[in-house]
ROMARNU-549714 format. One record per residue (C-alpha): residue number from 1; x negated, y, z. Coordinates in steps of 0.02 Angstrom, whole numbers. Example, Ala and Ser with C-alpha at 12.3 -4.5 7.8 and 13.67 -1.06 7.14 Angstrom:
2
+-------+--------+--------+--------+
| fimar |      u |      v |      w |
+-------+--------+--------+--------+
|     1 |   -615 |   -225 |    390 |
|     2 |   -684 |    -53 |    357 |
+-------+--------+--------+--------+
***
This chain:
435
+-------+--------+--------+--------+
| fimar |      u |      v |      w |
+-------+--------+--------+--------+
|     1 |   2097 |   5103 |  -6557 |
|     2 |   2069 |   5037 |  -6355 |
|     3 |   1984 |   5137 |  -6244 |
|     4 |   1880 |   5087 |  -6111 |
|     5 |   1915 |   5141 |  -5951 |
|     6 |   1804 |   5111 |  -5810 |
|     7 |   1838 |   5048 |  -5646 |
|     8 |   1894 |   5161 |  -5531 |
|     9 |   1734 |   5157 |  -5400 |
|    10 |   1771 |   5147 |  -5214 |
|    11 |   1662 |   5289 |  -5110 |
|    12 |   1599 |   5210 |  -4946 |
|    13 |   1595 |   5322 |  -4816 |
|    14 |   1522 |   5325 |  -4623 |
|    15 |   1672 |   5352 |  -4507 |
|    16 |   1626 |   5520 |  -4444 |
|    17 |   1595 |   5520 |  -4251 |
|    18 |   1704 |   5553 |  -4117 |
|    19 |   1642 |   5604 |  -3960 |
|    20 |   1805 |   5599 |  -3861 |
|    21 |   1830 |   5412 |  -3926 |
|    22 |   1619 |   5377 |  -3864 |
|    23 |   1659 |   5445 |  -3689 |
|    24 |   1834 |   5347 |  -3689 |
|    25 |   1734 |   5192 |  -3730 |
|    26 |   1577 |   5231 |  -3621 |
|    27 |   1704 |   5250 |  -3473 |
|    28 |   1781 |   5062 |  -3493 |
|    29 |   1624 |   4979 |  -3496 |
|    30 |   1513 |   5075 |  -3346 |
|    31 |   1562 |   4982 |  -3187 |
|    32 |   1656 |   5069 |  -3093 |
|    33 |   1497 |   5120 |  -2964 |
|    34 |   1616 |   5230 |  -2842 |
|    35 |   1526 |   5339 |  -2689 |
|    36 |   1443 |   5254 |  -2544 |
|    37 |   1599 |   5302 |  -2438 |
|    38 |   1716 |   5167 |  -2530 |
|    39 |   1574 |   5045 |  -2533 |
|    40 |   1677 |   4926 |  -2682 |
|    41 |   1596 |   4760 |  -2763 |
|    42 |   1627 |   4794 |  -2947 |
|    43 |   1655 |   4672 |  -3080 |
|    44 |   1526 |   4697 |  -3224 |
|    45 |   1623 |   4595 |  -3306 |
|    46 |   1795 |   4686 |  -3280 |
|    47 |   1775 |   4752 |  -3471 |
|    48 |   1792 |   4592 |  -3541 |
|    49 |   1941 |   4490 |  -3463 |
|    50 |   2046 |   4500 |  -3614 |
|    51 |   1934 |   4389 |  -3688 |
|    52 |   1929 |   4189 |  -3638 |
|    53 |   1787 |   4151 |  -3513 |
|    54 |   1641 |   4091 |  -3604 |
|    55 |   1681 |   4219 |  -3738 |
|    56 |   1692 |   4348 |  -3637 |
|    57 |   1531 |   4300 |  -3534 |
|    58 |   1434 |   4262 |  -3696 |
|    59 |   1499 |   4432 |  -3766 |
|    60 |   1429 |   4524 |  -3618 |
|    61 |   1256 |   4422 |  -3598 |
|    62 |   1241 |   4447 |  -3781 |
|    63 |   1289 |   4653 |  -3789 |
|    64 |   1231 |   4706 |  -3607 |
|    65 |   1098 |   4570 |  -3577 |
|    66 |   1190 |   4505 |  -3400 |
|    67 |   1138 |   4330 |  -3337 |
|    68 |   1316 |   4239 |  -3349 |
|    69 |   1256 |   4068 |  -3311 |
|    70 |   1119 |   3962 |  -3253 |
|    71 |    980 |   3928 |  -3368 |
|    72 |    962 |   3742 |  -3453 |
|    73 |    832 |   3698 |  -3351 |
|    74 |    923 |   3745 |  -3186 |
|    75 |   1063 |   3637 |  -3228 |
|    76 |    946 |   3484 |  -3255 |
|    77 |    867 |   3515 |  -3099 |
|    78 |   1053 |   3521 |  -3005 |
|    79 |   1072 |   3360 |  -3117 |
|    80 |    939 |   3280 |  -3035 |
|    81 |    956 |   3335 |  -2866 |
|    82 |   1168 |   3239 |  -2879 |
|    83 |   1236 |   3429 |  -2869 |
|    84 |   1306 |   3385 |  -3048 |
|    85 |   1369 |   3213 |  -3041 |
|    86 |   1360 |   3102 |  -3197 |
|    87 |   1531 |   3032 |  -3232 |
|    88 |   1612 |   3219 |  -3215 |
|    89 |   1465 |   3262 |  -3360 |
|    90 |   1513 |   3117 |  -3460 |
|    91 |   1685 |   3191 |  -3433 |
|    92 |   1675 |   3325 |  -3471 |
|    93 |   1580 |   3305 |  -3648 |
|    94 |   1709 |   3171 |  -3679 |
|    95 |   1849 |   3284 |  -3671 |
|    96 |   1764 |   3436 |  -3775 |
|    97 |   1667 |   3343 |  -3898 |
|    98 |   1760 |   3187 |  -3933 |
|    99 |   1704 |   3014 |  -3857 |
|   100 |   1595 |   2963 |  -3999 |
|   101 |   1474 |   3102 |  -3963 |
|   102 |   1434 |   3061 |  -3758 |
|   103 |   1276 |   2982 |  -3781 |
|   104 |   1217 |   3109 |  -3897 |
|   105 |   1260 |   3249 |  -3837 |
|   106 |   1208 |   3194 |  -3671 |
|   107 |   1026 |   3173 |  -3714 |
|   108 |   1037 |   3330 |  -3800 |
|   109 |   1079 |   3422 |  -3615 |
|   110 |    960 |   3329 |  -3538 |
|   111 |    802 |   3330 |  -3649 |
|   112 |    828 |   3467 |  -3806 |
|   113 |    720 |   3616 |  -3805 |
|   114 |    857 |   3746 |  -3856 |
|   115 |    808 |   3919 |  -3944 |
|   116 |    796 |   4056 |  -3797 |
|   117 |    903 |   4183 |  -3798 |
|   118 |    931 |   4343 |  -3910 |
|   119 |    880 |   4519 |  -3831 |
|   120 |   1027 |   4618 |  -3774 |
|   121 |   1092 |   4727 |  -3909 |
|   122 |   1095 |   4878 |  -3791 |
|   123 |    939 |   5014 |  -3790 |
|   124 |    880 |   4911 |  -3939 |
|   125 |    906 |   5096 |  -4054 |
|   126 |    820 |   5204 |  -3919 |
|   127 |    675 |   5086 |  -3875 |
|   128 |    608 |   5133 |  -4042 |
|   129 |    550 |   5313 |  -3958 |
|   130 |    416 |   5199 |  -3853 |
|   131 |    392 |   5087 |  -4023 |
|   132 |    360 |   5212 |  -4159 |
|   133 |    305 |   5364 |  -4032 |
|   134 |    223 |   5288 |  -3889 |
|   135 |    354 |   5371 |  -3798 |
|   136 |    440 |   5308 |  -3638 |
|   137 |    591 |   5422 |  -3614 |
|   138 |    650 |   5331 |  -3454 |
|   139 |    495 |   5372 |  -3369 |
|   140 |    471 |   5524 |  -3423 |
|   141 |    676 |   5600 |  -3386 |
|   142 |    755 |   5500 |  -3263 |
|   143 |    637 |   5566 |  -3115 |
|   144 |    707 |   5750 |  -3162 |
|   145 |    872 |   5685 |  -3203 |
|   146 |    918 |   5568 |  -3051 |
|   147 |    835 |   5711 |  -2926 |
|   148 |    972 |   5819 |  -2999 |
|   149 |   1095 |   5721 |  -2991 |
|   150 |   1062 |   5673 |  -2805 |
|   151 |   1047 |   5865 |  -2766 |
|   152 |   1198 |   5909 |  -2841 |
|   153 |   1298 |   5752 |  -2767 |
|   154 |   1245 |   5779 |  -2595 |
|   155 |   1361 |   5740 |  -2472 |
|   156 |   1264 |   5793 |  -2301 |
|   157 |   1134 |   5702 |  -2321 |
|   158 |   1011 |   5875 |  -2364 |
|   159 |   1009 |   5999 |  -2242 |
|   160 |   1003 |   6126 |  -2397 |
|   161 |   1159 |   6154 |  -2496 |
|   162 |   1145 |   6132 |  -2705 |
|   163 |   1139 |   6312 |  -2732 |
|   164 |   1302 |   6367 |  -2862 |
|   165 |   1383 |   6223 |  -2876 |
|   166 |   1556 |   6283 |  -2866 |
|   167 |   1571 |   6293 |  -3070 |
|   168 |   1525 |   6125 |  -3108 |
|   169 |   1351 |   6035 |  -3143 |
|   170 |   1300 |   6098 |  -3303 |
|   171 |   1349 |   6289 |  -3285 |
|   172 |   1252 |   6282 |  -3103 |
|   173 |   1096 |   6236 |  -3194 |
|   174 |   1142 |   6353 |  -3325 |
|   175 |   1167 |   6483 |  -3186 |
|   176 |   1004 |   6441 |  -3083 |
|   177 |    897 |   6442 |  -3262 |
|   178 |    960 |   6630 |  -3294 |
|   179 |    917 |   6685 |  -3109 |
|   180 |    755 |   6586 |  -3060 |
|   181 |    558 |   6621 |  -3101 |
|   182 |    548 |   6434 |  -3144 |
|   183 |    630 |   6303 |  -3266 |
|   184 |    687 |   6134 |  -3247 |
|   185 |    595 |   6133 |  -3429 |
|   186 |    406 |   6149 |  -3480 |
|   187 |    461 |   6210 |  -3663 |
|   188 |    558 |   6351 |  -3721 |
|   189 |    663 |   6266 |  -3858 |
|   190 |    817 |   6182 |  -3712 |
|   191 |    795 |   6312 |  -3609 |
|   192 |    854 |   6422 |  -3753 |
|   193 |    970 |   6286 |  -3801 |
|   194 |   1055 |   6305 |  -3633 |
|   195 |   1057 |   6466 |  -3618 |
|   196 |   1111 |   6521 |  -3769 |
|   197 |   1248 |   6420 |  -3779 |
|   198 |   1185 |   6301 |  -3923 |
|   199 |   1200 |   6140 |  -3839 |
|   200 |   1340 |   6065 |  -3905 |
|   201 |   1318 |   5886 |  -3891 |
|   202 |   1320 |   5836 |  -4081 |
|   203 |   1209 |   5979 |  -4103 |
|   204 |   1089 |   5892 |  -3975 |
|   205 |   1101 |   5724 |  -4054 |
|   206 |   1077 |   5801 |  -4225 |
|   207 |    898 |   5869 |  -4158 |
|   208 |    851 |   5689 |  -4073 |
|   209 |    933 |   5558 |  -4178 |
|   210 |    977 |   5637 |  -4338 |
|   211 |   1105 |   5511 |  -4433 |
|   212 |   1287 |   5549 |  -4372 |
|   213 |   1313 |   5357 |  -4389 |
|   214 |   1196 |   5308 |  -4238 |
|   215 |   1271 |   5426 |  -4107 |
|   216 |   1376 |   5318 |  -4025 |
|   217 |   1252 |   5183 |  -4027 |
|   218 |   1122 |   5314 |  -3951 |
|   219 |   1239 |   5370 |  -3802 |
|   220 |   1279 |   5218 |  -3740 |
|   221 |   1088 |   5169 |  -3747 |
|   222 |   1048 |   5315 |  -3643 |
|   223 |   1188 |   5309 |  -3534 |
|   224 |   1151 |   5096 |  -3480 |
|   225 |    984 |   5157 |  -3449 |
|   226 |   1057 |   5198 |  -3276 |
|   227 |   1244 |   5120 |  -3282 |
|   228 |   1247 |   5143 |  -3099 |
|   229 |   1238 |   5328 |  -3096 |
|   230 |   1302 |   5347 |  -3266 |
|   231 |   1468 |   5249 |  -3202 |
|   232 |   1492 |   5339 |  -3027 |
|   233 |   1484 |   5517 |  -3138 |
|   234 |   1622 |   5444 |  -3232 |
|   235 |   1739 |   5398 |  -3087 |
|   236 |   1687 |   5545 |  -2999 |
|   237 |   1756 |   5652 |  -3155 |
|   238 |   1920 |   5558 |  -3164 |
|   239 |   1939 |   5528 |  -2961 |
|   240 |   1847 |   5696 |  -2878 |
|   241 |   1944 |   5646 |  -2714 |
|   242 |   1806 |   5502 |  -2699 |
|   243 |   1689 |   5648 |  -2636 |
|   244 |   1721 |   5704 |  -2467 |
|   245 |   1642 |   5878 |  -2531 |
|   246 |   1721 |   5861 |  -2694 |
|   247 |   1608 |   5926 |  -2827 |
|   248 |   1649 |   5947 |  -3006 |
|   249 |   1554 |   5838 |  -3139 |
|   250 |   1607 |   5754 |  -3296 |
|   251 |   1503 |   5617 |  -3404 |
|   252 |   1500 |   5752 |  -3554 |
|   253 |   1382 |   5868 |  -3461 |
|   254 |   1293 |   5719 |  -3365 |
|   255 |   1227 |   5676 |  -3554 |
|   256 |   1205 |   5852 |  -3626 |
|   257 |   1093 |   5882 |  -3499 |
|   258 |    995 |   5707 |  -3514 |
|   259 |    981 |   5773 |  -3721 |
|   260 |    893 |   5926 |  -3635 |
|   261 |    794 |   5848 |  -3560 |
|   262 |    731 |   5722 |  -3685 |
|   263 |    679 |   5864 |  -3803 |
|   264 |    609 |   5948 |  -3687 |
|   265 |    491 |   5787 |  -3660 |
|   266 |    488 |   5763 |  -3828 |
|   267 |    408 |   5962 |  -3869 |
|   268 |    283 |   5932 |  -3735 |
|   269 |    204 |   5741 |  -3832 |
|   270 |    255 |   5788 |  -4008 |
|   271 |    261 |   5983 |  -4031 |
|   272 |    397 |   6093 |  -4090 |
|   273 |    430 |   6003 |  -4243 |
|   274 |    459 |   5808 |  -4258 |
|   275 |    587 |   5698 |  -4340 |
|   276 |    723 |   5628 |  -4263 |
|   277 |    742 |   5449 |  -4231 |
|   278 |    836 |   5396 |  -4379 |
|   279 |    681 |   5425 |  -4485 |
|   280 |    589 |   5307 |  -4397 |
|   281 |    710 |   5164 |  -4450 |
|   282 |    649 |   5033 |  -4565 |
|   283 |    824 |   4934 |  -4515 |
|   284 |   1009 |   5009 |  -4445 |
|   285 |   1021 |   4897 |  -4274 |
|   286 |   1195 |   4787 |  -4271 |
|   287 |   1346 |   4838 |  -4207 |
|   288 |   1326 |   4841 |  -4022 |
|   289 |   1505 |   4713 |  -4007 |
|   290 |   1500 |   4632 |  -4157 |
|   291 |   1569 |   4437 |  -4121 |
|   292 |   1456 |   4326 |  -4160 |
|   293 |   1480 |   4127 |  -4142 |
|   294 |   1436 |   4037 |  -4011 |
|   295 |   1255 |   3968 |  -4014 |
|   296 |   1176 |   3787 |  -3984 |
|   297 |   1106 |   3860 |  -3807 |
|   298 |   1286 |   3933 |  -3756 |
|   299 |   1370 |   3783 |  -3812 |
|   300 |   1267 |   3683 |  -3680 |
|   301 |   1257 |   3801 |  -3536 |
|   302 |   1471 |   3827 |  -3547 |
|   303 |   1455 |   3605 |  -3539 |
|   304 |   1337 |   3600 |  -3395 |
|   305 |   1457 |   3736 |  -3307 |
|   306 |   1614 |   3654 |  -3316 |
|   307 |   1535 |   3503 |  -3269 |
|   308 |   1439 |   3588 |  -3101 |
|   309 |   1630 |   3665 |  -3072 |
|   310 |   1711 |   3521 |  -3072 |
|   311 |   1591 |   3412 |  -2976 |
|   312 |   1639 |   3521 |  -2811 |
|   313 |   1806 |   3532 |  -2870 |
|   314 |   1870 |   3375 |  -2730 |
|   315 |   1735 |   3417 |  -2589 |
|   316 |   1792 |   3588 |  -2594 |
|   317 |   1978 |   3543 |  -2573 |
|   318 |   1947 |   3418 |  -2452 |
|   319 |   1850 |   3577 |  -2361 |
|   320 |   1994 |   3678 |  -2346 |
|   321 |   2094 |   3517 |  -2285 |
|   322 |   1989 |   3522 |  -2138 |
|   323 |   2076 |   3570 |  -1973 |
|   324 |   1935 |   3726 |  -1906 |
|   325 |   1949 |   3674 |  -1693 |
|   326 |   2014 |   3796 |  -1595 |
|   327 |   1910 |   3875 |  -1463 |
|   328 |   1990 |   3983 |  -1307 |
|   329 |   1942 |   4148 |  -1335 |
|   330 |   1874 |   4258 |  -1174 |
|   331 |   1959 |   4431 |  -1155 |
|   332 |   1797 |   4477 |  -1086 |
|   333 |   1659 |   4499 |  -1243 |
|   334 |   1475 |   4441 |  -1199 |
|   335 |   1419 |   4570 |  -1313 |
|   336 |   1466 |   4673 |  -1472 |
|   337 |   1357 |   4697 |  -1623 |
|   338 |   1362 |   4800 |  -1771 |
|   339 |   1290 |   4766 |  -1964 |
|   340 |   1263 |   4851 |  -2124 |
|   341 |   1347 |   4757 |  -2249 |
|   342 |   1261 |   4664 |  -2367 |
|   343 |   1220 |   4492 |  -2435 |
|   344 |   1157 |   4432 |  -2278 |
|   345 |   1235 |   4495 |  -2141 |
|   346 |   1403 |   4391 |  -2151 |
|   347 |   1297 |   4220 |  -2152 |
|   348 |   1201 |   4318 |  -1984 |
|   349 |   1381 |   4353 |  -1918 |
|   350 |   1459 |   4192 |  -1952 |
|   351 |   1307 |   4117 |  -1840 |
|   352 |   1332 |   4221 |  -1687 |
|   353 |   1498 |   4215 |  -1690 |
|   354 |   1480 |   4019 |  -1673 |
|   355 |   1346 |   4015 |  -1560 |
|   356 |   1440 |   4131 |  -1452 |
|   357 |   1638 |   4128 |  -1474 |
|   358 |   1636 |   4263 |  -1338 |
|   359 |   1513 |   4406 |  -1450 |
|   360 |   1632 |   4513 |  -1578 |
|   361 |   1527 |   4581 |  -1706 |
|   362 |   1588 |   4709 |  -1839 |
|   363 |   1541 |   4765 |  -2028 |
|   364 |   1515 |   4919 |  -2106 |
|   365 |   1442 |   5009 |  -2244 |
|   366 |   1277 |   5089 |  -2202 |
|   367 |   1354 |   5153 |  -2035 |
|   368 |   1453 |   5278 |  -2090 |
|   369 |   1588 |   5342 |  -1987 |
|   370 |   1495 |   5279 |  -1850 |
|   371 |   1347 |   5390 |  -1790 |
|   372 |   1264 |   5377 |  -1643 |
|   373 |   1104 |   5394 |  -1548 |
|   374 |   1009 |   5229 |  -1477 |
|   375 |    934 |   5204 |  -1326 |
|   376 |    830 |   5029 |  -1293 |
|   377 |    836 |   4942 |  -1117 |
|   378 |    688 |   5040 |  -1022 |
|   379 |    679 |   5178 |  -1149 |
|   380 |    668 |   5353 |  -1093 |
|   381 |    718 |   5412 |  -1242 |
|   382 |    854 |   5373 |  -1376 |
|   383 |    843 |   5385 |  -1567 |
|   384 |    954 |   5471 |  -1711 |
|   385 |   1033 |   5346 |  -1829 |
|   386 |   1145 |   5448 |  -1949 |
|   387 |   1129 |   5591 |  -2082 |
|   388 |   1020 |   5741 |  -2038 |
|   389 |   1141 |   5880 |  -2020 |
|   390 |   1257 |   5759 |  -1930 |
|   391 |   1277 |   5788 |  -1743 |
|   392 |   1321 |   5606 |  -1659 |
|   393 |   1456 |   5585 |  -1538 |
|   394 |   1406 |   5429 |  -1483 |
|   395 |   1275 |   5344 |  -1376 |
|   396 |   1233 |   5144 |  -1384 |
|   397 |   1130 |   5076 |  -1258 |
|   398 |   1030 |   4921 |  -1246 |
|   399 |   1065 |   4807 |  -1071 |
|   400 |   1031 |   4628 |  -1038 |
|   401 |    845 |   4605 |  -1116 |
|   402 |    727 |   4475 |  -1023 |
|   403 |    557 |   4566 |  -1085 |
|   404 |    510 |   4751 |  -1071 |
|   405 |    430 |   4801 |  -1237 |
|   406 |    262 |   4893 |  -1255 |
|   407 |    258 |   5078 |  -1226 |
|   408 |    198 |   5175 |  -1371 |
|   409 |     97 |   5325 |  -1333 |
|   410 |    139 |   5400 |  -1487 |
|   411 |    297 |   5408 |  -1470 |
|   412 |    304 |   5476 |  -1282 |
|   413 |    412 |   5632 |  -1275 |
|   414 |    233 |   5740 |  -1200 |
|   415 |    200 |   5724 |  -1410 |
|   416 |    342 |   5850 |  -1446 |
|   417 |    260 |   5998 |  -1365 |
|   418 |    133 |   6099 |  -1414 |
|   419 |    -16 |   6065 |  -1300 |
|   420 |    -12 |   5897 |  -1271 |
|   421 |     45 |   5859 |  -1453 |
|   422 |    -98 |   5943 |  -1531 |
|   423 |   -202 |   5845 |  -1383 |
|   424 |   -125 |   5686 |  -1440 |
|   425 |   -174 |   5749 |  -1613 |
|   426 |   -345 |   5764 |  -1604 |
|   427 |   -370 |   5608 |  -1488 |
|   428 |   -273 |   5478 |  -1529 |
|   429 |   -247 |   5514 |  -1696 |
|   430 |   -426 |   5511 |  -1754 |
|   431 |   -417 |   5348 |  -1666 |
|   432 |   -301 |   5291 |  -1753 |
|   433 |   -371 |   5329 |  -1916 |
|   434 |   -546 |   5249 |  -1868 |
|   435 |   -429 |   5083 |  -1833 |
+-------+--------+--------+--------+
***
């Protein structure tokens, strides 16, 4: 007699989460947004250089929504204008597409209305609190949240110290929630929560998103909601010497708190009791780095940029060939300037510098490490330009102006005393509002 044996079933089961491995993860792909003081460009795209370039910029357009390339439309328009010359396009299709498929792929570039773009995978999950609830979390936590964060972070910019700070950022607010008439919260559910030690952070994400399998996802929703801060908290917990007052801070607490926060928003628009997020869900959203292959639109942008590349591939060289002439150089300087550095002030520099190869001008990041006091040809008085509590050591003065500027009443040094201030007040002020 045979016996039937069934099939030995396979049980599927979610991979249970791991909030070590989330934070690990979160870390690589936050730039690395250091403090002010080290003023660093950072490569968004750092995360992805083990991939090959167009995968790797298609991957993070695709995941993180960053504009990689030109759009089709500003290619043509370079096409037109010669920036993209014809025979390197020809070229270049020749050599990836075979020489059989120029023509057509050429009018393709040139006159096909591609499919736009896919939304970014990221905050796809935790946009579904404004779709299903009406409920914008960003607005609604991040004015709390970043005012925190600012407070706690201070590095002499506010006069007041962040009061018990010493013990890290989530135990001060614990500390200042147990001692103070008032709450950073409106309900009483995280304020219990925090105090009674109950905010473990899969506990939290239990209450807000409910299904173990979306955590991940949810955190690093949340967390690109403000990459910048988000990413300076995390090299700030794994480099504290990038303070000058060192304070102690780690990503873990930076999102407990931000859970907090949510349900206490959350309490206030939906009461005490509501579902969590999962139950919303008609659909699970994809993996946020699942591959996917490259589309008709990407295929053409990644052909239109190899072509713009190599079109000032020669002029660029021949650049660089260039002898620069040599100018003699004056060991007396006409005058010395100072800039803040951004996008514009090396273009700015570059100009003096060649109108006048006798000026030396410097750059540096918002001023720092140098603060001084002002003082404008024919001014009486001179003005503060550095932190409040800062004490400057330094005064610049203004000499060799042509034109004497307009006084300003208001700003006369008679309008720091009382009388003639509260003269000034009720004269010129009601003026002033009339105009």
């Amino acid at each position: 007699m045979s016996q039937n044996i069934a099939p030995e079933r396979k049980v599927l089961t979610a991979i249970p989460f791991d909030l070590q491995k989330t934070i690990k993860d979160l870390k690589v792909y936050l730039p690395a947004q250091a403090p002010l003081k080290d003023f660093i460009f950072q490569n968004s795209l750092e995360s992805f250089i083990n991939l090959s370039f167009f995968e790797g910029i298609n991957t993070a357009s695709e995941t993180f929504g960053y504009k990689t390339m030109l759009s089709i439309a500003e290619f043509r328009s370079l096409y037109k204008k010669g920036r993209i010359r014809e025979d390197i396009l020809d070229k270049i299709i020749a050599d990836k597409k075979g020489e059989n498929s120029v023509a057509e792929w050429k009018e393709q570039l040139l006159t096909k209305n591609y499919a736009p773009p896919a939304p970014a995978r990221i905050g796809q999950l935790r946009s579904s609190w404004k779709k299903q609830y009406n409920i914008d979390l960003d607005t609604l936590v991040h004015p709390t949240l970043f005012r925190m964060l600012c407070s706690y972070l201070d590095q002499g910019i506010s006069i007041w110290n962040f009061p018990l700070w010493k013990n890290g950022f989530l135990q001060s607010i614990k500390e200042m929630e147990q001692n103070s008439y008032t709450s950073f919260f409106k309900t009483e559910r995280p304020h219990k929560l925090l105090l009674e030690g109950n905010h473990k952070l899969e506990d939290l994400l239990k209450i807000v998103v409910g299904d173990e399998s979306l955590y991940n996802r949810y955190i690093f929703d949340q967390q690109f909601a403000h990459q910048g801060w988000a990413g300076m908290v995390s090299i700030i917990e794994d480099r504290p010497e990038t303070l000058m007052d060192a304070k102690k801070i780690s990503l873990e607490e930076l999102i407990v708190f931000e859970l907090l926060l949510e349900i206490d928003f959350l309490d206030r628009s939906l009461g005490k009791t509501w579902p969590p997020l999962c139950s919303k869900l008609a659909t699970k959203p994809e993996e946020l780095f699942q591959k996917n292959k490259a589309t008709e639109l990407q295929e053409a942008q990644a052909l239109w940029q190899e072509a713009f590349e190599w079109t000032y591939y020669d002029e660029v060289l021949a650049s660089v060939k260039i002898e620069k002439p040599q100018y003699p150089v004056s060991p007396q300087k006409t005058f010395q300037a100072m800039f803040c550095i951004d996008d514009r002030e090396t273009s700015f520099r570059d100009y003096l510098e060649k109108t006048d190869i006798d000026c030396e001008t410097f750059g540096t990041p918002g001023f720092f490490n140098v603060e001084f006091y002002f003082q404008p040809e024919f001014g009486k008085a001179y003005t503060k330009l550095c932190p409040a509590p800062v004490s400057p050591k330094y005064l610049i003065k203004e000499i060799g102006t042509t034109t004497k500027r307009a006084k300003d009443v208001h700003f006369e040094k008679q309008t720091f005393s009382l009388s003639a201030g509260w003269l000034i007040s009720q004269t010129l002020g009601f003026w002033d509002a009339i105009k």
